[in-house]
PDB file with SEQRES, HELIX, SHEET and CRYST1 records, atoms N, CA, C and O in Angstrom:
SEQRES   1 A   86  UNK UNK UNK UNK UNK UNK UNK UNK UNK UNK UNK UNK UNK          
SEQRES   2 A   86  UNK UNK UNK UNK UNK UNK UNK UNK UNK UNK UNK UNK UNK          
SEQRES   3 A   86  UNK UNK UNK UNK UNK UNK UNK UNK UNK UNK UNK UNK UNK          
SEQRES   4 A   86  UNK UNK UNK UNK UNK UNK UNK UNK UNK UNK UNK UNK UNK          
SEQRES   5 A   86  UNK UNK UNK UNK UNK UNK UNK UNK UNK UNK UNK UNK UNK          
SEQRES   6 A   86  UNK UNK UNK UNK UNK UNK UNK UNK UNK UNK UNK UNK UNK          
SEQRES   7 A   86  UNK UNK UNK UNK UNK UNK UNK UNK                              
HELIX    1 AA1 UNK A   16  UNK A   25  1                                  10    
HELIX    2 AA2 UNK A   43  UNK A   47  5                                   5    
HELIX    3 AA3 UNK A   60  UNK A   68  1                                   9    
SHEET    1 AA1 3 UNK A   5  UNK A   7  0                                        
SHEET    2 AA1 3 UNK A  52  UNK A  56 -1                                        
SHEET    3 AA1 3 UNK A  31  UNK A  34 -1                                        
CRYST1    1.000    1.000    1.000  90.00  90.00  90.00 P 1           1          
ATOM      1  N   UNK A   1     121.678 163.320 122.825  1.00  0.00           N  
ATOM      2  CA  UNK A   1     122.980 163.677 123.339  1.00  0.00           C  
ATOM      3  C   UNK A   1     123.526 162.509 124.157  1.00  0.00           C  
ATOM      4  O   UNK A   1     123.023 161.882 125.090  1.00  0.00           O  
ATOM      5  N   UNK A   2     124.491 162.420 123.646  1.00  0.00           N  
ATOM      6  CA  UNK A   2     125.498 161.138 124.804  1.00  0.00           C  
ATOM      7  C   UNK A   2     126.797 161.329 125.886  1.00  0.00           C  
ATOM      8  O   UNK A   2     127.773 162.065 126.032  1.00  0.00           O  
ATOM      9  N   UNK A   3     126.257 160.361 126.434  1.00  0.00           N  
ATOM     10  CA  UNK A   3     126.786 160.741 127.787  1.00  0.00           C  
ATOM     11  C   UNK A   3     128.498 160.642 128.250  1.00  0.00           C  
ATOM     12  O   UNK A   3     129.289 161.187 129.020  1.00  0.00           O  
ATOM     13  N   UNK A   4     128.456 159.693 127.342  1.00  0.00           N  
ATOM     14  CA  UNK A   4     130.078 159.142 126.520  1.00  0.00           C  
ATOM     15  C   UNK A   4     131.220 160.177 126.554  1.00  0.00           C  
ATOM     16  O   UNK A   4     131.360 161.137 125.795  1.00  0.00           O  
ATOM     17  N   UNK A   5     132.046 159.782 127.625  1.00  0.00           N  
ATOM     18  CA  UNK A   5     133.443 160.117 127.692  1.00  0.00           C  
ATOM     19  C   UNK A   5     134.229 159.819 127.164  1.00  0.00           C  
ATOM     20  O   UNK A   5     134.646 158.773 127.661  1.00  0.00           O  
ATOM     21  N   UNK A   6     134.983 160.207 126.070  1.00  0.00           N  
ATOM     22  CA  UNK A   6     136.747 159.697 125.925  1.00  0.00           C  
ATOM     23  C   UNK A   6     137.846 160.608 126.315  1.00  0.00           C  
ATOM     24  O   UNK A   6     137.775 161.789 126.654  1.00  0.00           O  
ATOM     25  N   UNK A   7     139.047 159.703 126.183  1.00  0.00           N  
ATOM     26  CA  UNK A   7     140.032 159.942 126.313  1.00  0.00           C  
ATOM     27  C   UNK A   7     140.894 160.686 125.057  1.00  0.00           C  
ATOM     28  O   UNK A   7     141.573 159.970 124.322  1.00  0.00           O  
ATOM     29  N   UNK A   8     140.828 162.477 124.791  1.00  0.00           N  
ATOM     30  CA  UNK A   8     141.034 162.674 123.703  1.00  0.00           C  
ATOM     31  C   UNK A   8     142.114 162.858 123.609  1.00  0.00           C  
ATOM     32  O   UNK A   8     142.422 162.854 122.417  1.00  0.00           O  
ATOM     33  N   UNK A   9     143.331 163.115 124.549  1.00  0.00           N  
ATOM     34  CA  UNK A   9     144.892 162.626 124.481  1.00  0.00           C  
ATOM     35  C   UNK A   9     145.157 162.085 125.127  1.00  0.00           C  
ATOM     36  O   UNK A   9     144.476 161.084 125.349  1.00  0.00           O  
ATOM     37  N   UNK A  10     146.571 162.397 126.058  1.00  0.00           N  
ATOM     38  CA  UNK A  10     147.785 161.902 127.154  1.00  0.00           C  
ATOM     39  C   UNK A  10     148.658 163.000 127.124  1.00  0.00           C  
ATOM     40  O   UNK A  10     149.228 163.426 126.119  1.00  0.00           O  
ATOM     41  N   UNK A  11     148.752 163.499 128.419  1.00  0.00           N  
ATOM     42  CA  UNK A  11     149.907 164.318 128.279  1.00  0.00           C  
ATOM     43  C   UNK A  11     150.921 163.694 129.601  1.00  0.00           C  
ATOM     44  O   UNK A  11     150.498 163.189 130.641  1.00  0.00           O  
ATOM     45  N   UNK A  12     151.987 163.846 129.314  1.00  0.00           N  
ATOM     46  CA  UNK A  12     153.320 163.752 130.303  1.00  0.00           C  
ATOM     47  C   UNK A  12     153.401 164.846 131.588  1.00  0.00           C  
ATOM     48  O   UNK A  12     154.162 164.668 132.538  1.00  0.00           O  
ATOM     49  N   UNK A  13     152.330 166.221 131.445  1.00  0.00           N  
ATOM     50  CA  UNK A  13     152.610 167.116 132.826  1.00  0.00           C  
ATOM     51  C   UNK A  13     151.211 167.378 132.635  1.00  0.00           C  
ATOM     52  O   UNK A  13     150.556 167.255 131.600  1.00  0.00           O  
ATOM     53  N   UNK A  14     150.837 167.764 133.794  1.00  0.00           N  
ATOM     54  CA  UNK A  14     149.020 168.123 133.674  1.00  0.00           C  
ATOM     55  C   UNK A  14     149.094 170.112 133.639  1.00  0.00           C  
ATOM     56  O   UNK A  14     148.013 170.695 133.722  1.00  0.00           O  
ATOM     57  N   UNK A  15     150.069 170.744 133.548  1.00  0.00           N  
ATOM     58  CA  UNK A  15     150.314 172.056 132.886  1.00  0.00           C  
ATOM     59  C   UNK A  15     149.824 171.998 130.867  1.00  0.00           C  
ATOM     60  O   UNK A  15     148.963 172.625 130.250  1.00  0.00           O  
ATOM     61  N   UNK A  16     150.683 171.121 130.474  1.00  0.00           N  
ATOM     62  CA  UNK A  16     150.246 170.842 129.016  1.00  0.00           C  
ATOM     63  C   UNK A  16     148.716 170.131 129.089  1.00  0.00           C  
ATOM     64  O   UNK A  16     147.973 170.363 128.135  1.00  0.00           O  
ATOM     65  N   UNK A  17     148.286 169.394 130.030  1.00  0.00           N  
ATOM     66  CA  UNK A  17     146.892 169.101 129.352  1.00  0.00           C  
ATOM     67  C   UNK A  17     146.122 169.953 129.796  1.00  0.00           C  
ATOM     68  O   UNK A  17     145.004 169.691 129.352  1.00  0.00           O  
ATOM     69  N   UNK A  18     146.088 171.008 130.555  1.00  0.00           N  
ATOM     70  CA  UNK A  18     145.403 172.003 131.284  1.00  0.00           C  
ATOM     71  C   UNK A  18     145.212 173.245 130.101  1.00  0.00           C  
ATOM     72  O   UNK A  18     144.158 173.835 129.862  1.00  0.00           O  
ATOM     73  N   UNK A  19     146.685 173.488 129.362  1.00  0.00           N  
ATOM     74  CA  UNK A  19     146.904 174.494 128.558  1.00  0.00           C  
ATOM     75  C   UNK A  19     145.765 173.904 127.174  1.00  0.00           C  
ATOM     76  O   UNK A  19     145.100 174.690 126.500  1.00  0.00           O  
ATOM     77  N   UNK A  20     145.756 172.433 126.988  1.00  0.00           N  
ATOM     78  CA  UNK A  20     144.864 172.181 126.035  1.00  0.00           C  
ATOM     79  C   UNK A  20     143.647 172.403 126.268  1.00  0.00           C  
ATOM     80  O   UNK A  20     142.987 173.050 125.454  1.00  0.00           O  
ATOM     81  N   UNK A  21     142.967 171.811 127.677  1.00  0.00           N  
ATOM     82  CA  UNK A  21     141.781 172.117 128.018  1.00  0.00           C  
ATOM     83  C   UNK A  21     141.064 173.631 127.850  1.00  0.00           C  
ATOM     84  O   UNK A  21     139.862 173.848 127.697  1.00  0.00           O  
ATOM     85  N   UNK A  22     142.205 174.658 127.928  1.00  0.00           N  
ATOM     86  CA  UNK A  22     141.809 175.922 127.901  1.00  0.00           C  
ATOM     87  C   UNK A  22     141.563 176.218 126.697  1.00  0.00           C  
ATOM     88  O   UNK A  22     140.664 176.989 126.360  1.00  0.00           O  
ATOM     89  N   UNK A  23     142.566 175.461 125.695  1.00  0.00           N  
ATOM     90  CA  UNK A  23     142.129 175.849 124.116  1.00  0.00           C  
ATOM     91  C   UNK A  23     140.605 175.512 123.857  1.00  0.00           C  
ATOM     92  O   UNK A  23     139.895 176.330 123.273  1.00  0.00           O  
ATOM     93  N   UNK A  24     140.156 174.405 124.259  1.00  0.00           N  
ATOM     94  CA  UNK A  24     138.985 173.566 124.055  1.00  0.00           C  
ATOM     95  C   UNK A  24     137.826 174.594 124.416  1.00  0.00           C  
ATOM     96  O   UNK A  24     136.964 175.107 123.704  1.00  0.00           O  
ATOM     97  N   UNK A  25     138.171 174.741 126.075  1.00  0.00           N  
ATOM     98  CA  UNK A  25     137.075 175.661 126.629  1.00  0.00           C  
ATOM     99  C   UNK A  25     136.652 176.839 125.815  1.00  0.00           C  
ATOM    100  O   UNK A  25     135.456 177.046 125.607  1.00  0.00           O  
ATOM    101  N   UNK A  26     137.893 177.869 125.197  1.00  0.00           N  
ATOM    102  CA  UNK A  26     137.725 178.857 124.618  1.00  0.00           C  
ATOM    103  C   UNK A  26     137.041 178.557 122.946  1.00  0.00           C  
ATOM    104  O   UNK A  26     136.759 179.579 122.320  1.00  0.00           O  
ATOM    105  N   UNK A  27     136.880 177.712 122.511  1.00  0.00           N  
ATOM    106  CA  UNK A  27     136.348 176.924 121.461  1.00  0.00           C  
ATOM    107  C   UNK A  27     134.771 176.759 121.744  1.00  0.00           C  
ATOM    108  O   UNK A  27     133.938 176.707 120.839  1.00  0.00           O  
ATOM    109  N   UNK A  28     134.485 176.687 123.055  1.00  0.00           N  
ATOM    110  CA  UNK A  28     133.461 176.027 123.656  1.00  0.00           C  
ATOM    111  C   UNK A  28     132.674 174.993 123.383  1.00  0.00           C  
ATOM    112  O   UNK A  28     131.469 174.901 123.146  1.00  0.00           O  
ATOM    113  N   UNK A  29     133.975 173.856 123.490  1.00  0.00           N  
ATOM    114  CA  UNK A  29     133.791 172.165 123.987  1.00  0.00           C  
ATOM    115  C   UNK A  29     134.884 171.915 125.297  1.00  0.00           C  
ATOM    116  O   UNK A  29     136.100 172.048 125.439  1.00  0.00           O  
ATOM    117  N   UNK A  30     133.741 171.476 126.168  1.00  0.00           N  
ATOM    118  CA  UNK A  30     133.607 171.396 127.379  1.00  0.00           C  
ATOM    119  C   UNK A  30     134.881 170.356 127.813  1.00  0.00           C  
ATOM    120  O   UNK A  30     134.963 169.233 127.317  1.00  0.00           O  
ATOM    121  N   UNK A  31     135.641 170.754 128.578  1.00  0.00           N  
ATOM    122  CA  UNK A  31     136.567 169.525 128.551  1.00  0.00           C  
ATOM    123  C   UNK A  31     137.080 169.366 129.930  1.00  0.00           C  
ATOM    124  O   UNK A  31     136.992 170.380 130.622  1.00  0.00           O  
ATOM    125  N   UNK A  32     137.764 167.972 130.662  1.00  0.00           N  
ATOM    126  CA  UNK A  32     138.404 167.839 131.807  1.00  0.00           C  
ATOM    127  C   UNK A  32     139.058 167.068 131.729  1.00  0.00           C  
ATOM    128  O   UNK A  32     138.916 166.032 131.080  1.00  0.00           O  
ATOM    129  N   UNK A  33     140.349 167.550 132.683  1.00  0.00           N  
ATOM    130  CA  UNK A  33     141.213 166.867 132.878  1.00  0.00           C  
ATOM    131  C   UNK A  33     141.776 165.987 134.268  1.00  0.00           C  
ATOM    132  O   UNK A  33     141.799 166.562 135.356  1.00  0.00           O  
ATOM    133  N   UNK A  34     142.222 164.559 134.140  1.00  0.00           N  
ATOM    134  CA  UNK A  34     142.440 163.860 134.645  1.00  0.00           C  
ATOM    135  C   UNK A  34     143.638 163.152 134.982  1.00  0.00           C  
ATOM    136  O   UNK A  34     144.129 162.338 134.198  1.00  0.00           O  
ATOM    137  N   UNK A  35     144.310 163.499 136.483  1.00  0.00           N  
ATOM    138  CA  UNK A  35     145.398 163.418 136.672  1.00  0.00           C  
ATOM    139  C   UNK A  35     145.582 162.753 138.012  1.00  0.00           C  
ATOM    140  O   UNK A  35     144.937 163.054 139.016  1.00  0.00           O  
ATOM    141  N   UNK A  36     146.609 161.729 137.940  1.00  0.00           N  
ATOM    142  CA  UNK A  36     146.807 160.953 139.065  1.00  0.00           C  
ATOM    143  C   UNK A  36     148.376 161.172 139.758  1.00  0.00           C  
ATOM    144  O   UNK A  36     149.296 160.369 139.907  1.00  0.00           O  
ATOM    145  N   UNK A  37     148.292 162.138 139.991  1.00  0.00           N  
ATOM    146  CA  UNK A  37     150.023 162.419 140.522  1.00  0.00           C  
ATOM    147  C   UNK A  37     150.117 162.884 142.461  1.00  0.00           C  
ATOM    148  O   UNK A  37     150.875 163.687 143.006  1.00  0.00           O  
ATOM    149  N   UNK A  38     149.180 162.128 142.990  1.00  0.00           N  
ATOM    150  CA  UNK A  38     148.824 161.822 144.032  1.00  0.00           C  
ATOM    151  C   UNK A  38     148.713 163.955 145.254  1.00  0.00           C  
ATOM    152  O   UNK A  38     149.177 164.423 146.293  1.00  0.00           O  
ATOM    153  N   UNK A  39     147.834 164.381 144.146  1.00  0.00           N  
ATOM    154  CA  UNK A  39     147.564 166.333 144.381  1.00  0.00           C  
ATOM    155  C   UNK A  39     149.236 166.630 144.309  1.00  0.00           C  
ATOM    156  O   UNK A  39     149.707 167.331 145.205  1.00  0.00           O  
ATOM    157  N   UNK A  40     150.086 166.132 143.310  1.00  0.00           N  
ATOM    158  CA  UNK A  40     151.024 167.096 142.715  1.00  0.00           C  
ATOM    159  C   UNK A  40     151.905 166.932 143.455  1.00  0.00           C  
ATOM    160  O   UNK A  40     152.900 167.647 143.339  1.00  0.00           O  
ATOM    161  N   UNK A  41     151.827 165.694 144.710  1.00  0.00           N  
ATOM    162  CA  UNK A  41     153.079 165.276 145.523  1.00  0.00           C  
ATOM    163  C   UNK A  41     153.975 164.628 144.404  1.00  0.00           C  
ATOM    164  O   UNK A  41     155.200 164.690 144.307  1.00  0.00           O  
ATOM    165  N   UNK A  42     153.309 164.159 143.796  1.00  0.00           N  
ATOM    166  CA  UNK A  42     154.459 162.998 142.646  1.00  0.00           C  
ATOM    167  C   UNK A  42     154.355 163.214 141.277  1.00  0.00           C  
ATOM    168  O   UNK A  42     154.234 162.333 140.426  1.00  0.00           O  
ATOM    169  N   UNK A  43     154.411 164.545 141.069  1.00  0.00           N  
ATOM    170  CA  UNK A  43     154.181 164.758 139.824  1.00  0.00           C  
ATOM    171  C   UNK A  43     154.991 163.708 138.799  1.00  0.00           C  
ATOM    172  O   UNK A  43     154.392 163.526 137.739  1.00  0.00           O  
ATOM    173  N   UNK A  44     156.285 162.973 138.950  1.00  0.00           N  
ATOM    174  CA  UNK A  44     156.988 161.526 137.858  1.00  0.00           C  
ATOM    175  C   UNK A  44     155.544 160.823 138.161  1.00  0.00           C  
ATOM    176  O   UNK A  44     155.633 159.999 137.251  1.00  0.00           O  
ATOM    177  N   UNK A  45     154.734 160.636 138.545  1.00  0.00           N  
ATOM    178  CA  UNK A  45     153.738 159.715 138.157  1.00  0.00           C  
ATOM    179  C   UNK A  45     153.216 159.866 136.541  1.00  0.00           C  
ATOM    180  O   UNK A  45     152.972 158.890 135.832  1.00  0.00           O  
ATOM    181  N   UNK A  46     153.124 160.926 136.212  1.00  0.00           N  
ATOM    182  CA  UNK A  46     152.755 160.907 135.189  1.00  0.00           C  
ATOM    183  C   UNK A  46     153.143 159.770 133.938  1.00  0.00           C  
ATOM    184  O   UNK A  46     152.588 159.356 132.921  1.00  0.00           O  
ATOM    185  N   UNK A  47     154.532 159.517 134.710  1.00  0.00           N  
ATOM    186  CA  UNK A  47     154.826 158.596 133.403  1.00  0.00           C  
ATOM    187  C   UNK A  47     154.601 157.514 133.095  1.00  0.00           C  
ATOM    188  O   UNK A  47     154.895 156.997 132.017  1.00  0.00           O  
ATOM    189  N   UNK A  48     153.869 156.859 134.286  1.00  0.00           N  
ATOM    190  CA  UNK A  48     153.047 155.903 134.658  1.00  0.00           C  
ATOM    191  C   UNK A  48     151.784 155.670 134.235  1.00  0.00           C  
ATOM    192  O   UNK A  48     151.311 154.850 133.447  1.00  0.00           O  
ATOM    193  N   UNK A  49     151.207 156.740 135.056  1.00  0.00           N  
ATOM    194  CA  UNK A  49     149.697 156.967 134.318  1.00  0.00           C  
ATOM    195  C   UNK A  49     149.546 158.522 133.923  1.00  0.00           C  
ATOM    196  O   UNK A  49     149.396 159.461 134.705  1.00  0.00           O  
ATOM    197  N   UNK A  50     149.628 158.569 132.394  1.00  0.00           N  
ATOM    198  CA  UNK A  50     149.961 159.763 131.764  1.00  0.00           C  
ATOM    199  C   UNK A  50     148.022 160.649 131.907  1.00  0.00           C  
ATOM    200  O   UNK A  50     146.881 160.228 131.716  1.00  0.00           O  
ATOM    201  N   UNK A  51     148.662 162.072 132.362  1.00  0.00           N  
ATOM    202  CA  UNK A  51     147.635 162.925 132.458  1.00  0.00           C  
ATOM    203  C   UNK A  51     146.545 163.167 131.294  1.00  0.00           C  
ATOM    204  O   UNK A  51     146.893 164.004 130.461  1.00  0.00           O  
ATOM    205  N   UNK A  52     145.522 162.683 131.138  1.00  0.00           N  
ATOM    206  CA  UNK A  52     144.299 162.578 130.365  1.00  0.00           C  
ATOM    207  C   UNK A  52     143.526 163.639 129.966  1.00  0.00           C  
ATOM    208  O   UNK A  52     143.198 164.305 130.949  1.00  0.00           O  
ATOM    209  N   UNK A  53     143.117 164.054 128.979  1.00  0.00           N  
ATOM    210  CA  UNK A  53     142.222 165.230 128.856  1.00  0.00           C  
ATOM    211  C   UNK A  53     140.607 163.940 127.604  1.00  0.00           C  
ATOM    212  O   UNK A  53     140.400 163.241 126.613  1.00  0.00           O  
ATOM    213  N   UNK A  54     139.896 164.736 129.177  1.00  0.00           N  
ATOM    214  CA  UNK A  54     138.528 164.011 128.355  1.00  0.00           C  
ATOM    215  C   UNK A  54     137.304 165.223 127.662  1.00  0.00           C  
ATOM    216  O   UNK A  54     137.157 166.400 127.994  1.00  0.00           O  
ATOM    217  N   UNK A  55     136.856 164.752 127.041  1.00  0.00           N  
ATOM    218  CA  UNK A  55     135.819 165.006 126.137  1.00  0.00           C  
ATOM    219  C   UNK A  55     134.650 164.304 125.484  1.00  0.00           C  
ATOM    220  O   UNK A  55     134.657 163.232 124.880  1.00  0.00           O  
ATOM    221  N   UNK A  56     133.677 165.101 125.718  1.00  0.00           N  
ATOM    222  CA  UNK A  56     132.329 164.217 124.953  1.00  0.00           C  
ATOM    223  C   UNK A  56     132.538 163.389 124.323  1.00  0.00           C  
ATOM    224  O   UNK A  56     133.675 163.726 123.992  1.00  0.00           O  
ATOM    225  N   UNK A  57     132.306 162.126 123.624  1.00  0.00           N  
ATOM    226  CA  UNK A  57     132.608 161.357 122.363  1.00  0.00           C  
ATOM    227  C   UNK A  57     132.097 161.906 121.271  1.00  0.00           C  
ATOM    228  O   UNK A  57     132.609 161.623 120.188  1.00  0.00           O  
ATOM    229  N   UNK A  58     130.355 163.307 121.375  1.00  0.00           N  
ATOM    230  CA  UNK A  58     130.186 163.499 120.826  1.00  0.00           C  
ATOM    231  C   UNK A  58     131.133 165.253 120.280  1.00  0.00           C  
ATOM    232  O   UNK A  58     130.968 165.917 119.256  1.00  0.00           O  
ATOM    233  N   UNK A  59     131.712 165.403 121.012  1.00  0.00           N  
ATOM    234  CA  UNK A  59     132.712 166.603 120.962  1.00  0.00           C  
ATOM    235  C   UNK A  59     133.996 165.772 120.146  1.00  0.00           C  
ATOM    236  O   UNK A  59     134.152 166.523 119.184  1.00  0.00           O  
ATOM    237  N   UNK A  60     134.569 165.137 120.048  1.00  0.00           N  
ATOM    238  CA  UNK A  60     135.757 164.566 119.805  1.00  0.00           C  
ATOM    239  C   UNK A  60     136.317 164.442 118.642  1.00  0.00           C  
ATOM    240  O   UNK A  60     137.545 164.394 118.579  1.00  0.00           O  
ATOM    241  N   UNK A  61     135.851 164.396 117.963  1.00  0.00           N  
ATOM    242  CA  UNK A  61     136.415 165.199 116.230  1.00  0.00           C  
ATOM    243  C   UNK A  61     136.501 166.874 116.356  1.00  0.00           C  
ATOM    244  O   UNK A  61     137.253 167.727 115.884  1.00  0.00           O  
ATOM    245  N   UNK A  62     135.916 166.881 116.799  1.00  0.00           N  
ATOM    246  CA  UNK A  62     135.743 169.070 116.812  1.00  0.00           C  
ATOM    247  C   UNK A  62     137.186 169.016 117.374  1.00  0.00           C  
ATOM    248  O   UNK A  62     138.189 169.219 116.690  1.00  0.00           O  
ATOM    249  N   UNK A  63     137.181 168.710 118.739  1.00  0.00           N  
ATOM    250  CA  UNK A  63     138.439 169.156 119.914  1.00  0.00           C  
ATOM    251  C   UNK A  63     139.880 168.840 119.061  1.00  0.00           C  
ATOM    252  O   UNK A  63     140.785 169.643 118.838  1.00  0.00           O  
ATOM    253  N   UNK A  64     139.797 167.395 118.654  1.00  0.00           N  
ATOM    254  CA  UNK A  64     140.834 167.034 117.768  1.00  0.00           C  
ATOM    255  C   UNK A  64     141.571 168.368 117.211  1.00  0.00           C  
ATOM    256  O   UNK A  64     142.481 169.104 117.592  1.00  0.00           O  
ATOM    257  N   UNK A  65     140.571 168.270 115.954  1.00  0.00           N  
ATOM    258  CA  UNK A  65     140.360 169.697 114.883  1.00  0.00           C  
ATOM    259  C   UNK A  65     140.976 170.986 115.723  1.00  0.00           C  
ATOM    260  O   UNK A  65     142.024 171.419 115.243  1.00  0.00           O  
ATOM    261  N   UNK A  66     140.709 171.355 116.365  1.00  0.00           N  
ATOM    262  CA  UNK A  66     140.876 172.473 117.138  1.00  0.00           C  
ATOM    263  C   UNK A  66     142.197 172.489 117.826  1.00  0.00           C  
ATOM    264  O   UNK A  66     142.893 173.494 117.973  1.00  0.00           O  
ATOM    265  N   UNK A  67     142.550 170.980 118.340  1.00  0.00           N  
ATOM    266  CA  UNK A  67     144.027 171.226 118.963  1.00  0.00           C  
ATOM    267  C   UNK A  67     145.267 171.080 117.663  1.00  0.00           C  
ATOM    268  O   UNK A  67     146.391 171.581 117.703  1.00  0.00           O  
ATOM    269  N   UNK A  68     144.817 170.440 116.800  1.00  0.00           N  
ATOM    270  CA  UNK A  68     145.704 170.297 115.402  1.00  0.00           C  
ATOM    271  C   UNK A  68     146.093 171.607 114.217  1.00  0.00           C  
ATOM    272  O   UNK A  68     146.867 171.765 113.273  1.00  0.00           O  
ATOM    273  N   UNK A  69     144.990 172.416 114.965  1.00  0.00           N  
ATOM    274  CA  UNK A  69     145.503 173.636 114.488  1.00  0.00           C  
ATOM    275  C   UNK A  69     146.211 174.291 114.821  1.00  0.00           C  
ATOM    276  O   UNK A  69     145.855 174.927 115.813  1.00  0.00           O  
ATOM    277  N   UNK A  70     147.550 174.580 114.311  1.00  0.00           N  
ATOM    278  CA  UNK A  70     148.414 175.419 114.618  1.00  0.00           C  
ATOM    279  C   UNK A  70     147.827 176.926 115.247  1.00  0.00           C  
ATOM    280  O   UNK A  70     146.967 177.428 114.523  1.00  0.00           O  
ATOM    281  N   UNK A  71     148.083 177.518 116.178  1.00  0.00           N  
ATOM    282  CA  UNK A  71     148.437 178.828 116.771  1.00  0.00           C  
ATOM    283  C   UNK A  71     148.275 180.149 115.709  1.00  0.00           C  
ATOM    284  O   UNK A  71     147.634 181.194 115.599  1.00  0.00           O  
ATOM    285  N   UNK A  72     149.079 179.536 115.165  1.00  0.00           N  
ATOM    286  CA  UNK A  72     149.603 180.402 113.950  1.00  0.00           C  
ATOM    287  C   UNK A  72     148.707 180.783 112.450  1.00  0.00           C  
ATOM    288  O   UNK A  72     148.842 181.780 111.741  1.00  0.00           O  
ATOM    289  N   UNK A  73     148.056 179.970 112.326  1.00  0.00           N  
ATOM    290  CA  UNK A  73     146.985 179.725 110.957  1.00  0.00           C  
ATOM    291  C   UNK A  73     146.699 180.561 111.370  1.00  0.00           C  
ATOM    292  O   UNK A  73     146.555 180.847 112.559  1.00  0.00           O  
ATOM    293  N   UNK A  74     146.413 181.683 109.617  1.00  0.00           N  
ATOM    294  CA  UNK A  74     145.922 182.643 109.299  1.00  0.00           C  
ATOM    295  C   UNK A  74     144.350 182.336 109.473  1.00  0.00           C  
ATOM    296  O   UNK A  74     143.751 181.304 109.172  1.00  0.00           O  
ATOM    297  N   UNK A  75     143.838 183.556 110.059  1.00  0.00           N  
ATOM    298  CA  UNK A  75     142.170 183.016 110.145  1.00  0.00           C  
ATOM    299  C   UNK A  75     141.520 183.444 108.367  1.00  0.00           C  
ATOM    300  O   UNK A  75     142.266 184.083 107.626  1.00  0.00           O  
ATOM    301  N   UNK A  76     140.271 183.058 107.929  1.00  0.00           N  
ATOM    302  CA  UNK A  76     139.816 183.637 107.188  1.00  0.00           C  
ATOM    303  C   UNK A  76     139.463 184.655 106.911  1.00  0.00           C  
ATOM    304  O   UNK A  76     138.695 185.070 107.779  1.00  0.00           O  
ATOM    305  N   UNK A  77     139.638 185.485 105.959  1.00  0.00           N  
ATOM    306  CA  UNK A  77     139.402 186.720 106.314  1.00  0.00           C  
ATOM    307  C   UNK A  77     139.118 187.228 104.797  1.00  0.00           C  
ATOM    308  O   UNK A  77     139.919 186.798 103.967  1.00  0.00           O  
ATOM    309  N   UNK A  78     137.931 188.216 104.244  1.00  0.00           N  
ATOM    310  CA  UNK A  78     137.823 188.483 102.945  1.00  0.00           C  
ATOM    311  C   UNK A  78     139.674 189.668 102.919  1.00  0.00           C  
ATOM    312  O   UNK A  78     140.314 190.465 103.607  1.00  0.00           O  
ATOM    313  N   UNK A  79     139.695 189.006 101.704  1.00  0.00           N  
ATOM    314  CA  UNK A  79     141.193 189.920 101.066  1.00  0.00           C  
ATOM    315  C   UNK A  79     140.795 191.189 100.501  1.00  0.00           C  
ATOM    316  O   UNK A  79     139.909 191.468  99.694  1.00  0.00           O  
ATOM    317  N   UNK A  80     141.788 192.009 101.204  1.00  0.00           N  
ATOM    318  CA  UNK A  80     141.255 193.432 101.141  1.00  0.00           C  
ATOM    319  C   UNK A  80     142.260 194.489  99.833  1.00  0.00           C  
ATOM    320  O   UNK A  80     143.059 195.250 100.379  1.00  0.00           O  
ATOM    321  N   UNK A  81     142.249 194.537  98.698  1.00  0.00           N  
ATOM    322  CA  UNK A  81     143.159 195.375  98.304  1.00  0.00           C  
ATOM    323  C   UNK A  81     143.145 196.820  97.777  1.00  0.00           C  
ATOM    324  O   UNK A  81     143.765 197.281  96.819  1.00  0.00           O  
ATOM    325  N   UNK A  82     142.241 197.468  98.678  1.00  0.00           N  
ATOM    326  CA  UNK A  82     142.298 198.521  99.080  1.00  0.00           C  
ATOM    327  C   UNK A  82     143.698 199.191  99.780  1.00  0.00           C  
ATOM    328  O   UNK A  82     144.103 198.883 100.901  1.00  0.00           O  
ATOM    329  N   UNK A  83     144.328 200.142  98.903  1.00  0.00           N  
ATOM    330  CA  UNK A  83     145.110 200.502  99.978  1.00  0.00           C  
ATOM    331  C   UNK A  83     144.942 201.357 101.353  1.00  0.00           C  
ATOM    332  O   UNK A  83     143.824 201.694 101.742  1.00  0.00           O  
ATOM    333  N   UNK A  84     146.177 201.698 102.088  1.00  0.00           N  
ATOM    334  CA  UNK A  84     145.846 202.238 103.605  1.00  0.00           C  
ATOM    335  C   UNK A  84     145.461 204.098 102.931  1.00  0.00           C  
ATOM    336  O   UNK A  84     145.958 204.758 102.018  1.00  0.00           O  
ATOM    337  N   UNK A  85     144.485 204.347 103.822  1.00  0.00           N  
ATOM    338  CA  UNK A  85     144.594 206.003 103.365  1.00  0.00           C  
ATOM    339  C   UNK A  85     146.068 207.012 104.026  1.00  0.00           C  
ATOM    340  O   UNK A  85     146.391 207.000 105.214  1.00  0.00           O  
ATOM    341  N   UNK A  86     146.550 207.554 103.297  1.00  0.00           N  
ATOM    342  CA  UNK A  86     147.508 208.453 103.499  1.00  0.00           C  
ATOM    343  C   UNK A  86     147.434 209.638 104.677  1.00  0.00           C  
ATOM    344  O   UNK A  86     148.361 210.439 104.806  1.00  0.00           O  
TER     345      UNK A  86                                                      
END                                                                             
């Protein structure tokens, strides 16, 4: 196992990289986020040094995968054509 951090986006508000981190967590790959907006006095910092969400290096294709999926995608599911009982 490696110990190896990256940098698996950038976000512009640390609300959006927080909302990603939660996707991640609920996935369960471990993730944190990193933000320099001096505790939210200066939140325009961001645009400077844009808010970071890190992840394992060895997590970092998964998390990708996971944030590139739309919301919306139908999960798998065997197709049922049974109808409803009356």
């Amino acid at each position: 196992m490696s110990d190896e951090i990256v940098v698996l986006r950038e976000f512009l508000n640390e609300l959006d990289a927080r909302f990603a981190s939660t996707v991640l967590e609920a996935n369960g790959i471990p993730s944190q986020v990193l933000a320099d907006t001096a505790g939210g006095a200066y939140p325009s910092m961001a645009l400077v040094y844009p808010v970071r969400l890190l992840v394992r290096a060895e997590d970092a294709a998964l998390a990708a995968e996971v944030l590139d999926t739309p919301a919306d995608a139908p999960a798998e599911a065997p197709h049922d054509d049974t109808p409803p009982a009356a």
